[in-house]
C-alpha positions as CSV (number, residue, x, y, z in Angstrom):
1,X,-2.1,-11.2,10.1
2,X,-3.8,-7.8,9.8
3,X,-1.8,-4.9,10.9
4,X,-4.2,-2.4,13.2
5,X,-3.5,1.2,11.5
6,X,-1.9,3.8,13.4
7,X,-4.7,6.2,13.0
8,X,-7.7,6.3,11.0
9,X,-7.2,5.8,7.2
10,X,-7.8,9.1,5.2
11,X,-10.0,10.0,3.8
12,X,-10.1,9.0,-0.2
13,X,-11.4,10.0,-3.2
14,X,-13.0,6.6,-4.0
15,X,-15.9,5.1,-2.7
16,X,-16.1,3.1,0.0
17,X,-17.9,0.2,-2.1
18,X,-15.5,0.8,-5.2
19,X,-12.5,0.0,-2.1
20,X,-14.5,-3.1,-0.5
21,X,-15.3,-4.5,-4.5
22,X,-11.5,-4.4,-4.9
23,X,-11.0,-5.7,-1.2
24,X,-13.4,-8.8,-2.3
25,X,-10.9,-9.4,-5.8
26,X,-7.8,-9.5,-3.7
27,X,-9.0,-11.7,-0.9
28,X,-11.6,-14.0,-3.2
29,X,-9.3,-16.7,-3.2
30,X,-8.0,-16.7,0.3
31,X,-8.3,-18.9,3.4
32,X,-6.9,-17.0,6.0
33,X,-5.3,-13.6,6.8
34,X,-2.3,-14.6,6.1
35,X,-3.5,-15.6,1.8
36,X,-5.4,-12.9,2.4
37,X,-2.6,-10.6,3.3
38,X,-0.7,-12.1,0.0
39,X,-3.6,-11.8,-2.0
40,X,-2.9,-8.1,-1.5
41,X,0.6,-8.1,-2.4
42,X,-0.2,-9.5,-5.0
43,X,-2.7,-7.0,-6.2
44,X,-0.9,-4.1,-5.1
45,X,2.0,-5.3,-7.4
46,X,-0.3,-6.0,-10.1
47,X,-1.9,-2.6,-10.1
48,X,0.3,-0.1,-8.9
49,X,2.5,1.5,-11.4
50,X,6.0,2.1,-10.5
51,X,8.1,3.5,-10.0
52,X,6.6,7.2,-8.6
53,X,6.8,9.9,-6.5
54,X,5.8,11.3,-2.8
55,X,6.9,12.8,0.1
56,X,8.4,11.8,3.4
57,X,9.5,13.9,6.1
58,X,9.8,17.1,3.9
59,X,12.1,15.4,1.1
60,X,10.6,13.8,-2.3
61,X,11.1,9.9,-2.5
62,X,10.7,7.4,-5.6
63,X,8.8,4.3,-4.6
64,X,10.8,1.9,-6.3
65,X,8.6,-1.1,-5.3
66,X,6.6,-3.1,-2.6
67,X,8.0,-6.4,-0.2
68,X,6.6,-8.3,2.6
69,X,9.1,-7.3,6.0
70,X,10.0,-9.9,8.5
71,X,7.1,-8.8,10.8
72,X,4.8,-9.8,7.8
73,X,4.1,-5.7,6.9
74,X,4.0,-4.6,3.6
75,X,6.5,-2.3,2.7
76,X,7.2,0.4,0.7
77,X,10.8,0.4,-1.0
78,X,11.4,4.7,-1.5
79,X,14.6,5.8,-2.8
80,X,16.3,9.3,-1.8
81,X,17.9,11.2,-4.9
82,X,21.1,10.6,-3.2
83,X,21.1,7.5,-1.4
84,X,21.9,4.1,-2.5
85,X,19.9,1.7,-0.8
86,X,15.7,1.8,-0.5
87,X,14.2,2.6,2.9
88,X,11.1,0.5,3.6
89,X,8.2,2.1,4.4
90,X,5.1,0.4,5.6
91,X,2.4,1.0,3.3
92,X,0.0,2.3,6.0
93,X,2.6,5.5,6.4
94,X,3.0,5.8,3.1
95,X,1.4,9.8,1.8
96,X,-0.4,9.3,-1.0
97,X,1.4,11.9,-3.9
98,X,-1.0,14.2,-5.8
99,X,-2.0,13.3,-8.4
100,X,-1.6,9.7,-6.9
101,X,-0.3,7.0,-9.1
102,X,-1.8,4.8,-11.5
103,X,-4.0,2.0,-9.3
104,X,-3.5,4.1,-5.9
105,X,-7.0,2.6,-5.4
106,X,-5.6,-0.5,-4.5
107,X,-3.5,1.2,-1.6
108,X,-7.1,2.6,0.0
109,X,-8.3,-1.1,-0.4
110,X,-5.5,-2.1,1.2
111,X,-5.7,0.6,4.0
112,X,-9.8,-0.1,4.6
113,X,-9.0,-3.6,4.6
114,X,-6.5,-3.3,7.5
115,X,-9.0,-1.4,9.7
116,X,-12.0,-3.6,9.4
């Protein structure tokens, strides 16, 4: 169920054994990928505080919110000032804001965990 990364995830300003402590609390229960990809979800949504702010394509966003797409991808629900409906945004695109939000940890988890 793991989604390869389209390129290396950045660089972050936690540790690599702070990320794989919180990759262990989010997977700890699961049996495959796919429980482990929802023990994710789970944890992002537990842990991320929305909504807030970044950047895509040169215009600032709101992240409203996280889902699960068809393909099985978490997404990233971000808002445009001026638009109506929330463009999904897979989480490994997603730019981290600066300062990032509350539990942004969780997202670099999520990213290391993807690439392992």
């Amino acid at each position: 169920m793991r989604k390869k990364p389209r390129e290396k995830p950045p660089k972050t300003r936690w540790s690599k054994a702070r990320l794989e402590d919180l990759i262990g609390r989010a997977v700890a229960d699961a049996a495959d990928d796919e429980e482990e990809q929802l023990g994710f979800f789970t944890a992002l949504e537990d842990h991320l505080k929305f909504p807030f702010k970044t950047t895509l394509q040169g215009a600032e966003v709101s992240v409203q919110g996280l889902e699960v797409d068809p393909s099985d991808e978490i997404v990233a629900l971000c808002l445009r000032d001026r638009d109506r409906q929330a463009q999904a945004v897979p989480l490994l695109d997603l730019p981290f804001p600066k300062p990032p939000p509350k539990g942004a940890e969780w997202i670099a988890a999520y990213r290391l965990w993807v690439s392992e």
